[in-house]
N, C-alpha and C positions, 0 to 999 in steps of 0.2 A: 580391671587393671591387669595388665601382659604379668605374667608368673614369671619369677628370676629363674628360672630352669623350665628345659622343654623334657616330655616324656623320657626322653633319651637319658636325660639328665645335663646335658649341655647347657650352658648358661645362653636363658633366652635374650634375645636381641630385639630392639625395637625399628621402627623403620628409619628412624631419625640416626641410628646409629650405623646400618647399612650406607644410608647417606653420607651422615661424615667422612666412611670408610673409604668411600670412593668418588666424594667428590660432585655427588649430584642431589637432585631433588629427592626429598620422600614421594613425591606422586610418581615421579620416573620409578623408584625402587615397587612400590604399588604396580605401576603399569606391566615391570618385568615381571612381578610376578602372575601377573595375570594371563602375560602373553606366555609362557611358559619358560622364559629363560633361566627363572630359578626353579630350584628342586618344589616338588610339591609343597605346600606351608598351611599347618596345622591352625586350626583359629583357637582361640577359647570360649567357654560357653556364652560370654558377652559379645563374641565376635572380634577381637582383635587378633590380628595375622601373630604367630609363636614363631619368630625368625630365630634360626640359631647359626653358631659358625660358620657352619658348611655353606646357608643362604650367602653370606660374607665374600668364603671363597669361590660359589658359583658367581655373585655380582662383578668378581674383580677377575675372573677366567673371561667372562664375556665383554668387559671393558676391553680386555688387554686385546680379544679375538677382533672386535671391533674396529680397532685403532686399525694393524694389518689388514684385515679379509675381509671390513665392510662392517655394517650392519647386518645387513639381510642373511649372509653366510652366515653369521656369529651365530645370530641368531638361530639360524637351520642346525648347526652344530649343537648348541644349545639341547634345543627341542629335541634331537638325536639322542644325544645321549640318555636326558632326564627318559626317555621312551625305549631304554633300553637298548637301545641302536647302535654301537659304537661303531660298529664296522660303516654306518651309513656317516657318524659324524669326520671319520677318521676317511672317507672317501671324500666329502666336503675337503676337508684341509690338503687333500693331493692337489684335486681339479685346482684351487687356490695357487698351490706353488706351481702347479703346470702351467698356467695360466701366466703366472710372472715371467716364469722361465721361458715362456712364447716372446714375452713385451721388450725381455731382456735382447735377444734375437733377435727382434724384429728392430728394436733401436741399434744394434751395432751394422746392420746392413744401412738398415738408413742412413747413419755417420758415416759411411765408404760410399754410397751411393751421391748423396748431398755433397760430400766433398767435391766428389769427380764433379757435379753438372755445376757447383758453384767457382770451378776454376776454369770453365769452357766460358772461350768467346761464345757471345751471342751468337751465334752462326756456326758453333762448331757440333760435332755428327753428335756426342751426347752418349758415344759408348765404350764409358769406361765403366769398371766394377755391375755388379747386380741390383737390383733393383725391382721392387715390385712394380717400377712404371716402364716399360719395355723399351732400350735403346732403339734408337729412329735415324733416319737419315737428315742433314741438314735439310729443314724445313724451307718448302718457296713460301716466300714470305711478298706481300699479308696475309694470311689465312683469316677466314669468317671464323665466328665462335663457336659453330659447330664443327669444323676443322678442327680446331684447334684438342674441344671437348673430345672428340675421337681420339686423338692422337694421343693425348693424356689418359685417358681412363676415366672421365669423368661426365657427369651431365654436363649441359650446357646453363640451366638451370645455376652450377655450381658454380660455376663461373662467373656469371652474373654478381654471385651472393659475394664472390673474394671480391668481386671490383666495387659494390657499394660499400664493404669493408674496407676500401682503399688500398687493398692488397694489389691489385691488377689496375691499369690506367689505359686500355687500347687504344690509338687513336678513333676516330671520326673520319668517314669519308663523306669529302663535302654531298651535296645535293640527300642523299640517302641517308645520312646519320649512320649508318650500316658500321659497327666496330668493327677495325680491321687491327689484327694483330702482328706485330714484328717477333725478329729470333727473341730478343732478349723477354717479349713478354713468352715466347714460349717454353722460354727457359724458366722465366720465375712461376708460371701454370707445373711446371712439374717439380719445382722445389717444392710448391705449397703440396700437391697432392700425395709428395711422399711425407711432409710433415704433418700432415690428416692423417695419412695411414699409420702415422707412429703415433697420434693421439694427441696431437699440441692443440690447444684452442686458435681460435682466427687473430685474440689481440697480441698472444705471444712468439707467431711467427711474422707480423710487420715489423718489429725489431729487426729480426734477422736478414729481411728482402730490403730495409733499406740500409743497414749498415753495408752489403755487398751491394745496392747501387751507387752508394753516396763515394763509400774508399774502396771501393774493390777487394776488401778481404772479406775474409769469412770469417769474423773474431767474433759475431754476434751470432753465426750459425753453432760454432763449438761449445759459443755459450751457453746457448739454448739445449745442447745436445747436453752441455754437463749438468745440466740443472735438471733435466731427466731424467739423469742416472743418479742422481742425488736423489732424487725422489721416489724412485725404483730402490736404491739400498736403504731408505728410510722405512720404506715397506717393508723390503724383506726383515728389515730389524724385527719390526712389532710383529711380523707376524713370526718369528722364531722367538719372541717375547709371549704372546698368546698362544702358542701352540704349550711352552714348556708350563703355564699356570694350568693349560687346560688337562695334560698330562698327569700333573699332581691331582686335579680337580677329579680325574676319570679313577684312579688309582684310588682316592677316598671313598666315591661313591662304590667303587665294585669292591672294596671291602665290605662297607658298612651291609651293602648286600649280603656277602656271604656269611655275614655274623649272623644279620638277621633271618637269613635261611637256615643256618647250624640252629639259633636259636629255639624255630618252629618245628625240627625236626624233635633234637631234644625234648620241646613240652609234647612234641607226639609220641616220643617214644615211653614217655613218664605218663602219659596220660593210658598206654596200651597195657602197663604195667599191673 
C-alpha cells in the first residue's frame, strides 16, 4: 500500500490523484513518468510509484507547456530541466517564441501581399506590396503548367495536387488534353502559394478563392487571415500560461536542490567533527 507521506515528508499522492488533477488517464500519468517529464519518483518496497506535490506541479507545468509549444518541446523542456539543464530548457522556450514571432511576420506580409494580388484584374502586372512570390509582369496567357509552376515558385507536381483539390480548374486544349492556363488562374496559383507559405491547409483556402470568384471581394480572404491570427494569439496565450507554471516549477525544484545540497554538506561537516 503507497505510505500517506514520501521521505521528504510530503503528503504521498497516488496516480489516480495526479489524474484527477489534471484531467487525464493514470497510465498517461505512468507513461510521463516514464518518459521523464516528471521529476524522478521513488517506488516503495512493493513497488508502487511514491508521487508527491511537486510530481502534481511538474504534471500541470507540462500540460500547460503543451497546450502552447507542442508536445515534443514540452516535453524536451521537461527532460531539461529534471537533468539539470535549465539554460538548455529555457533555450527551448526562446527558439518556441522565435518561431511564432517568424509566423507572426510572415502572416502580416501575407495580408498586404493577398490583399494587393486579390484586388488585380486577371490581367494586371501583380506589383504591389512584398511578398514571398516575386512580382511579374502580366502573363501571355495560356501558359502550360510548367510556365505557370516557374513563375509561382512552385512544382508542377503542386499544381496538379491544388487542381484535384479543386482549388485550380485550367482549361483543356482540344485534341491534346494539354491544361492550359489564363490570368485569373495565374492569379489564384499565387494566392494559394502564398497561403501554403503562411501555413493554411488546402480545405481552408477554397473558401477564400471562391468567395473572390463568385463576389469579387476578399471577405473570405480577411476571414481566413483573421482566423490565423486568432489562432497565433491563442498560442501565444498558453504559451505565456506554460512558461509562468514552468517558471514556479524551476524555482521549486532549484530550491529543493539547494536544501538538499546545504543539507549533505551539513551531515558532512558533522560527520568530520
Amino acid at each position: 500500500m503507497t505510505p500517506r507521506t514520501t521521505p521528504g515528508g510530503a503528503k504521498a499522492l497516488r496516480p489516480v490523484d495526479l489524474a484527477r488533477m489534471a484531467g487525464v488517464s493514470t497510465q498517461l500519468v505512468r507513461d510521463y513518468a516514464d518518459a521523464g517529464i516528471l521529476p524522478p519518483t521513488p517506488r516503495t518496497p512493493s513497488g508502487y510509484r511514491r508521487f508527491a506535490p511537486v510530481h502534481g506541479r511538474a504534471l500541470l507545468a507540462y500540460r500547460a507547456l503543451a497546450r502552447g509549444f507542442g508536445p515534443e518541446t514540452a516535453r524536451a523542456v521537461m527532460r531539461a530541466v529534471h537533468a539539470g539543464d535549465v539554460p538548455e530548457a529555457l533555450t527551448l522556450i526562446d527558439a518556441a517564441h522565435a518561431e511564432l514571432h517568424a509566423l507572426r511576420e510572415a502572416l502580416r506580409a501575407t495580408g498586404a501581399a493577398l490583399e494587393a494580388v486579390a484586388s488585380e484584374e486577371p490581367g494586371a502586372s501583380g506589383a504591389h506590396g512584398a511578398s514571398a512570390v516575386p512580382a511579374a509582369p502580366p502573363p501571355r496567357v495560356p501558359l502550360t503548367v510548367g510556365e505557370v509552376a516557374a513563375r509561382v515558385g512552385v512544382r508542377a507536381s503542386a499544381l496538379r495536387v491544388w487542381e484535384s483539390a479543386g482549388l485550380l480548374a485550367p482549361a483543356r486544349e482540344r485534341g491534346t488534353g494539354y491544361r492550359s492556363y489564363g490570368a485569373a488562374d495565374v492569379r489564384d496559383a499565387r494566392m494559394i502559394t502564398m497561403l501554403r507559405q503562411a501555413g493554411y491547409p488546402l480545405p481552408t483556402i477554397r473558401p477564400v478563392l471562391d468567395g473572390l470568384r463568385e463576389t469579387g471581394s476578399s471577405e473570405a480572404l480577411r476571414a481566413a487571415l483573421a482566423q490565423r491570427q486568432t489562432e497565433l494569439t491563442r498560442r501565444s496565450r498558453a504559451m505565456l500560461e506554460g512558461a509562468g507554471l514552468l517558471h514556479g516549477y524551476v524555482a521549486e525544484v532549484g530550491e529543493a536542490g539547494e536544501a538538499a545540497e546545504a543539507a549533505e554538506g551539513d551531515a558532512g561537516a558533522a560527520a568530520g567533527t
